[in-house]
C-alpha positions as CSV (number, residue, x, y, z in Angstrom):
1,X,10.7,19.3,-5.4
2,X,8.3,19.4,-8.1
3,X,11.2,19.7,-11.1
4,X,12.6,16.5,-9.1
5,X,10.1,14.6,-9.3
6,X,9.3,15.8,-13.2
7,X,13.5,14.6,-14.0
8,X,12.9,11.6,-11.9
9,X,10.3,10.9,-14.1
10,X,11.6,11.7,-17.5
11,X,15.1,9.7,-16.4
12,X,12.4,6.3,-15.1
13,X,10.8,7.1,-19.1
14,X,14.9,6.8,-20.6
15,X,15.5,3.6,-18.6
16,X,12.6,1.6,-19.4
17,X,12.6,2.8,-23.3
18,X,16.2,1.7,-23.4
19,X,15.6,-1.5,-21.2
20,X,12.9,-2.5,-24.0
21,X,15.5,-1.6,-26.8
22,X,17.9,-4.1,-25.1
23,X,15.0,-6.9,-24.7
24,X,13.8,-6.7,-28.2
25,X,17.1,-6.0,-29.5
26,X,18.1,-9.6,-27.4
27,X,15.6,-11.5,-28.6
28,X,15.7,-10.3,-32.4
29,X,19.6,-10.8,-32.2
30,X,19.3,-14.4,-30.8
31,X,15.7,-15.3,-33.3
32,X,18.6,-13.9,-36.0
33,X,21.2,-16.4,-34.6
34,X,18.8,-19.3,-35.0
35,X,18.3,-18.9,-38.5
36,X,21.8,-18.8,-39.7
37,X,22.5,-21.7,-37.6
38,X,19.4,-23.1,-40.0
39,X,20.9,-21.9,-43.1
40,X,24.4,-22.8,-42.1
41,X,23.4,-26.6,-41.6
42,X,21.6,-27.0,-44.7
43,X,24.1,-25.2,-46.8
44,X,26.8,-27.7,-45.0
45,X,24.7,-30.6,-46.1
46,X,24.4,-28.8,-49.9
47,X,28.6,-28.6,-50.2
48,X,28.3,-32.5,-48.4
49,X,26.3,-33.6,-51.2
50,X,28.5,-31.6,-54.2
51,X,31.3,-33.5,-52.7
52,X,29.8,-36.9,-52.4
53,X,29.3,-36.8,-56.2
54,X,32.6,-35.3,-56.9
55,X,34.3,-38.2,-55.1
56,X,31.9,-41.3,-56.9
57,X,32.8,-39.4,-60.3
58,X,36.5,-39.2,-59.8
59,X,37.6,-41.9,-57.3
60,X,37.1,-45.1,-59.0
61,X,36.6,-46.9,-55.6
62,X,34.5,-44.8,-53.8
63,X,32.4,-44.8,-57.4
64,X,32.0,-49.0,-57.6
65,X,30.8,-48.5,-53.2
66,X,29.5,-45.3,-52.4
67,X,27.5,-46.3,-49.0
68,X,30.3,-48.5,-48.1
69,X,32.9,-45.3,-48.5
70,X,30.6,-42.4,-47.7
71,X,27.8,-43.3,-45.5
72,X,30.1,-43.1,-42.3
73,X,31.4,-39.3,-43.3
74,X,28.4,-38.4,-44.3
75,X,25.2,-39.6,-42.3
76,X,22.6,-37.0,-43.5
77,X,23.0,-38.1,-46.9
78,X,21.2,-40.8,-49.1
79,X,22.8,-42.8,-51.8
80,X,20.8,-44.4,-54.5
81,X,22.4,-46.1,-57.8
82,X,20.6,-44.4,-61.1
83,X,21.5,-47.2,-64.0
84,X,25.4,-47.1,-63.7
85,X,25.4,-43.9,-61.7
86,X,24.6,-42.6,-58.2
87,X,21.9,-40.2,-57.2
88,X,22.9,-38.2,-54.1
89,X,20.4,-36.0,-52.1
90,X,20.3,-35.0,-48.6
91,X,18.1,-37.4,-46.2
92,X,14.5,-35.2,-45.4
93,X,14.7,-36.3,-42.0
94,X,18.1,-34.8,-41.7
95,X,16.2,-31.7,-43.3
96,X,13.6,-32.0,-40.9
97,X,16.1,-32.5,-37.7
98,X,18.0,-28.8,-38.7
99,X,14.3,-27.4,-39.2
100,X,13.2,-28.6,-35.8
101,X,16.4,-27.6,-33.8
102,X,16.3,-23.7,-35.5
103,X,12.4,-23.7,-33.8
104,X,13.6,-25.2,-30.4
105,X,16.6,-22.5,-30.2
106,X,14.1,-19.4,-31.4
107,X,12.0,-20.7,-28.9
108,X,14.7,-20.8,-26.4
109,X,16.0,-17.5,-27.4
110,X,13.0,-15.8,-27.4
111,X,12.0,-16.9,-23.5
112,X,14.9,-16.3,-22.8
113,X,14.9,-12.7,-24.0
114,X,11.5,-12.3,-22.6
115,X,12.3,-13.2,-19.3
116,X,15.7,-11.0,-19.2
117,X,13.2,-8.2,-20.2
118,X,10.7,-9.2,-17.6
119,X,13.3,-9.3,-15.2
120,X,14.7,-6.1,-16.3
121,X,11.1,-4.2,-15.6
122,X,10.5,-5.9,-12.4
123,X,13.3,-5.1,-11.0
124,X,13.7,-1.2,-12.3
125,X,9.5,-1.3,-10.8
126,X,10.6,-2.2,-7.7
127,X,13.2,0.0,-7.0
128,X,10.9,3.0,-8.2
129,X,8.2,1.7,-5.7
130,X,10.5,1.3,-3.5
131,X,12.0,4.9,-4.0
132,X,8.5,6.6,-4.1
133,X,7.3,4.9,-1.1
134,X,10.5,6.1,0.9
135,X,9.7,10.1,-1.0
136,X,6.0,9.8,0.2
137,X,6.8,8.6,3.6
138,X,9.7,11.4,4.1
139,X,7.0,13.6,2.4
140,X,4.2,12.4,4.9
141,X,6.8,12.5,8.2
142,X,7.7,16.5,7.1
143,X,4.1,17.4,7.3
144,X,3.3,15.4,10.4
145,X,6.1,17.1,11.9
146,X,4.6,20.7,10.2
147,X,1.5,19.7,11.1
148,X,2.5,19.3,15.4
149,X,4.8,22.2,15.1
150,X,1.7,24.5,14.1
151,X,-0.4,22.7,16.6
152,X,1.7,23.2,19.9
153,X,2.3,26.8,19.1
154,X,-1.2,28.2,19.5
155,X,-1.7,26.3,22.8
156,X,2.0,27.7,23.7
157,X,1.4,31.0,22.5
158,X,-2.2,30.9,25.1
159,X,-0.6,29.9,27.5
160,X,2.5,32.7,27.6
161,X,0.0,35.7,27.2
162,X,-2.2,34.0,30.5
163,X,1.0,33.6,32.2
164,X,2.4,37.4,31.3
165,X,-1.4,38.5,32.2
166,X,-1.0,36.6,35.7
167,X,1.8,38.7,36.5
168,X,0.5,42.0,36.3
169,X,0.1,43.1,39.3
170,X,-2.8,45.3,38.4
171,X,-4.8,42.6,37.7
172,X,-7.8,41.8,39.9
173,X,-8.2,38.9,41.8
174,X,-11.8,38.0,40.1
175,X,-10.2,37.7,36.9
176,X,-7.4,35.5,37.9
177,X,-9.7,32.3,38.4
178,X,-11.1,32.5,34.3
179,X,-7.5,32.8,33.8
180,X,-6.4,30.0,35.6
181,X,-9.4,27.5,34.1
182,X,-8.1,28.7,30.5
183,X,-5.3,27.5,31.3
184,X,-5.7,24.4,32.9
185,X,-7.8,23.6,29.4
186,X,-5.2,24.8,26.9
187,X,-2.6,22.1,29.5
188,X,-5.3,19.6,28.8
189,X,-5.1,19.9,25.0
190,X,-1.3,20.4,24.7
191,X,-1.1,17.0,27.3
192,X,-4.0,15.2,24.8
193,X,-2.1,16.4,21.6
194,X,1.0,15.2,23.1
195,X,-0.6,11.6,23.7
196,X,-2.0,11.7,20.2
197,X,1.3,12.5,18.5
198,X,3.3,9.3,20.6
199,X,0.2,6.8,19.5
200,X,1.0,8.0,15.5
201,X,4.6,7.3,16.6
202,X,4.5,4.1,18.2
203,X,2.5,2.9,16.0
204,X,4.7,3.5,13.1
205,X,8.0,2.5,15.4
206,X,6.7,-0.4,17.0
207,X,3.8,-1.5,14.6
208,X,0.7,-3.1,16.1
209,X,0.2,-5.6,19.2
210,X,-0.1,-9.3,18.6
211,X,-3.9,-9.9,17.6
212,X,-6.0,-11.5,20.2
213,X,-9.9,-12.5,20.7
214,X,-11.6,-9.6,21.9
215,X,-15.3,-9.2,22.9
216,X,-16.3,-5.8,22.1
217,X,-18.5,-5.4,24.8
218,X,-16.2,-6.3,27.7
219,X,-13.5,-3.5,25.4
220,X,-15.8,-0.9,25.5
221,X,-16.9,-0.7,29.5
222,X,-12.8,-1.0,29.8
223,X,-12.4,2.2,27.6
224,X,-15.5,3.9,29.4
225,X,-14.0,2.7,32.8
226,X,-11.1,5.1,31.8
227,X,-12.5,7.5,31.0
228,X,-15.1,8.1,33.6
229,X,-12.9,11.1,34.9
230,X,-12.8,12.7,31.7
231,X,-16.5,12.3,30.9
232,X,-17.8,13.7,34.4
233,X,-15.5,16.5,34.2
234,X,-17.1,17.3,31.2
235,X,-20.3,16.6,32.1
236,X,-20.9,13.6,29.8
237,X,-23.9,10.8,30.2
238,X,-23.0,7.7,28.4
239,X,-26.1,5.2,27.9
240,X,-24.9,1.9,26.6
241,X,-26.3,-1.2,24.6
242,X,-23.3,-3.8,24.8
243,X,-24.4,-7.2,25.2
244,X,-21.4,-9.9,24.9
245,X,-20.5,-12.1,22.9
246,X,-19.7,-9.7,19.8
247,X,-15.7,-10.9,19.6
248,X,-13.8,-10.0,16.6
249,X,-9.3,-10.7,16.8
250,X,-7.1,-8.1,16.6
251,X,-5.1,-5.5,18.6
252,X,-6.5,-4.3,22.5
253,X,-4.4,-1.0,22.0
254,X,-6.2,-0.2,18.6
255,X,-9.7,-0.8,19.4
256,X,-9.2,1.0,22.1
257,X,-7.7,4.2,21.1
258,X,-10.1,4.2,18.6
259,X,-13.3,3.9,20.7
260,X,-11.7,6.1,23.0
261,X,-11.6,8.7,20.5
262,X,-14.8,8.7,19.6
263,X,-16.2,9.1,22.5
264,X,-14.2,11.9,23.6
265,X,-15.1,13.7,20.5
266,X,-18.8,13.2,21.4
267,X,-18.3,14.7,24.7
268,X,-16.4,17.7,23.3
269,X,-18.5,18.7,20.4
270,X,-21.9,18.2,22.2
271,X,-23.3,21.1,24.1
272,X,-23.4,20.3,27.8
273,X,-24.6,18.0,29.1
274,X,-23.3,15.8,26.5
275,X,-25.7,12.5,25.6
276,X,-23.6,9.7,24.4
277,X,-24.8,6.5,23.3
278,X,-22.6,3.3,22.5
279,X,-23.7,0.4,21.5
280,X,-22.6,-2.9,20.1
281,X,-24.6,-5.2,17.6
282,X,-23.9,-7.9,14.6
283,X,-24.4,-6.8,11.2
284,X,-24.2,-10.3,8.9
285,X,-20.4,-11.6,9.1
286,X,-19.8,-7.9,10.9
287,X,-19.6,-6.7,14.2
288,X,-20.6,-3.0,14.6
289,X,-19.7,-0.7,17.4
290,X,-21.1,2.0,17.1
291,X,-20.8,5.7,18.8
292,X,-23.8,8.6,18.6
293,X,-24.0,11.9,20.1
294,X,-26.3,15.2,19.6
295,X,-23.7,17.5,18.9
296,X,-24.0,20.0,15.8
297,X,-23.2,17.3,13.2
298,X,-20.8,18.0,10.3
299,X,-21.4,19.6,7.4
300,X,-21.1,17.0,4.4
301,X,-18.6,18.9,2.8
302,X,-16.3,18.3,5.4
303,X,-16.9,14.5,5.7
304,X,-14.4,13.4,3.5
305,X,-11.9,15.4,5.1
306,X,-12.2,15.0,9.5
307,X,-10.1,11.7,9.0
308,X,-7.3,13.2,7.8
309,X,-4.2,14.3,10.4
310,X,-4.1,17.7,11.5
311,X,-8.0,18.5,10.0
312,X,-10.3,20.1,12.3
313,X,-13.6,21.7,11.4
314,X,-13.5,25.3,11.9
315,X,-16.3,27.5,13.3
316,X,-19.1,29.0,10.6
317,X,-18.4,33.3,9.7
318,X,-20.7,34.3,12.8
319,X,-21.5,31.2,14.5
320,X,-22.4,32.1,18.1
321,X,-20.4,28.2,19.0
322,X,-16.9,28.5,18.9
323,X,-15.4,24.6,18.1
324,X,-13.0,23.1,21.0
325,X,-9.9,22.9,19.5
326,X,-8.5,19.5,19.4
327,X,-4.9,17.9,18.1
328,X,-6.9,17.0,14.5
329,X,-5.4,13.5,15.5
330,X,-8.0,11.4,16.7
331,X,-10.1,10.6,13.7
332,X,-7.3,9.9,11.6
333,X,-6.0,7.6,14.3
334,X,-9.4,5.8,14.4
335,X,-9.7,5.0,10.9
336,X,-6.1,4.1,10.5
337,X,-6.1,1.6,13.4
338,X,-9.6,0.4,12.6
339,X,-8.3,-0.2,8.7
340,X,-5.2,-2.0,10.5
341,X,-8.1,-4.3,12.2
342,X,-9.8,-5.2,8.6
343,X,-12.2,-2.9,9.3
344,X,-14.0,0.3,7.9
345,X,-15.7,3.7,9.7
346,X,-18.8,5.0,8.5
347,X,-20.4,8.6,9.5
348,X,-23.6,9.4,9.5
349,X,-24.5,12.7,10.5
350,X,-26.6,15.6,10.2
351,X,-25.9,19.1,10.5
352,X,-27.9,20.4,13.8
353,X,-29.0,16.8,15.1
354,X,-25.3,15.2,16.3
355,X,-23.8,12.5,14.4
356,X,-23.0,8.8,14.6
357,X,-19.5,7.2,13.9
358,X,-19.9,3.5,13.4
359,X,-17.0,0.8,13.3
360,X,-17.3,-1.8,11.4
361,X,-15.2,-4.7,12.2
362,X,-14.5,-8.8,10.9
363,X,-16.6,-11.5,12.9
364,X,-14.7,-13.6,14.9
365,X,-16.2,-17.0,16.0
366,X,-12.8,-18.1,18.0
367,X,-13.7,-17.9,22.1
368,X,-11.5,-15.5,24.0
């Protein structure tokens, strides 16, 4: 893939070095053309004026009129009589009229080649954009699809070993109920890495929901509504500060996922009983939402990192906690659907004393 890339590369450096060879070699081939159209003219106007006089010298006629006879043929020159001669010369203006159209066709010529050249590189930029956002999508699909494989293995793999262990005969009744609840949990990840991985893919099949008025108060009881199940299974307490009126526009499905992530992070990676604490409030032409926990924080070394898909934070050398496992979905899903809303995510966290996502969204003064 690499050597690709490095020929793709040196073959993109070949076609725009020769596509600048043909654009300056245009417009220094037409600026060229110009010129001898200028010399051409005057020269013509030089061989019109060596045969004016050769006619008034040897055609009696033509010598006793010579603006009468000549003026018609020959425009661009002027005759004046010289005692019993004439004096021929070519008119300035007529001078000036050559000069003036070689400059108007250079300048032609010269846009002309510029925009060809322009044209050129636009157009071979465009297609290389175009071809390196198709590799880097291909490229980011293959490791997505890497990235689940891995994930549903382990979960898979658990699961077989509990199931082969449930069918030993041998095996004592008091040990088949920790069994069982090991489990039911590893179901429960496989089921939310499975729900994780069809957001990622909807999304990127179906593209966001129309954008709409939403008050991020009334959004968030909604998502907490949902997921009241989940949160007393776990043994969460949620304490809220949402007072309404804090709208902002954009997609339901996306604000929601992403809150909803968030908070089920905060109730996974806080010790039981979780404390979880959302809360709503206006920040200049901002609306920030805004979810806290007292989990064990994360190390700043690893904040760069947690939004990325398939990143999970693993367990200190000899940490008595052992990490829940998750799909290493949810943050990147939050900050990619809160960047498709116009807005940002900010951590703030500290290692031992639980951590605070904040979502930082566009104010919207429209009424629902």
């Amino acid at each position: 893939m690499i050597r690709l890339q490095e020929r793709l590369g040196l073959y993109y450096g070949i076609l725009v070095t020769l596509i600048l060879a043909i654009g300056v070699w245009w417009v220094y081939y037409l600026s060229q053309e110009s010129r001898n159209y200028e010399r051409f003219q005057i020269q013509r106007y030089t061989t019109d004026q060596l045969h004016a006089v050769y006619l008034i010298q040897t055609v009696p006629e033509v010598g006793r009129n010579p603006i009468g006879m000549l003026q018609e043929s020959f425009p661009h020159l002027v005759f004046m009589p010289n005692g019993e001669n004439w004096k021929v010369t070519v008119d300035p203006a007529a001078r000036e009229r050559v000069h003036a159209e070689g400059t108007r066709r250079r300048t032609m010529f010269i846009a002309e080649g510029v925009t060809f050249l322009v044209l050129l590189l636009a157009g071979t930029t465009i297609l290389t954009l175009a071809f390196r956002r198709e590799r880097d999508f291909k490229r980011a699909r293959e490791l997505f699809l890497a990235g689940a494989t891995h994930e549903f293995k382990t979960p898979l793999a658990s699961l077989r070993l509990y199931t082969e262990t449930l069918n030993r005969p041998e095996l004592q009744d008091e040990k088949r109920g920790p069994i069982r609840a090991s489990m039911l949990q590893d179901v429960e990840r496989l089921e939310g890495m499975v729900e994780q991985i069809l957001a990622v893919s909807r999304e990127e099949e179906t593209g966001r929901g129309p954008d709409t008025v939403l008050d991020l108060a009334h959004e968030a009881q909604l998502v907490l509504e949902d997921m009241q199940p989940f949160l007393e299974g776990h043994g969460a307490r949620v304490t809220t500060e949402l007072p309404e009126g804090h709208r902002i526009r954009g997609d339901r499905n996306a604000l929601s996922v992403s809150l909803g992530n968030l908070i089920r992070n905060a109730a996974l990676y806080s010790p039981p009983p979780a404390r979880i604490e959302v809360a709503v409030r206006r920040n200049g032409r901002r609306h920030v939402l805004s979810v806290s926990d007292q989990g064990p924080g994360i190390p700043r070394r690893e904040r760069q990192r947690i939004f990325e898909s398939f990143y999970r934070i693993e367990s200190p050398s000899g940490s008595l906690t052992k990490r829940p496992k998750g799909s290493g979905l949810g943050l990147y899903l939050v900050q990619r659907n809160v960047n498709g809303l116009g807005g940002s995510v900010e951590l703030e966290s500290e290692e031992g004393r639980g951590s605070t996502f904040t979502i930082s969204l566009p104010v919207c003064e429209e009424k629902a």
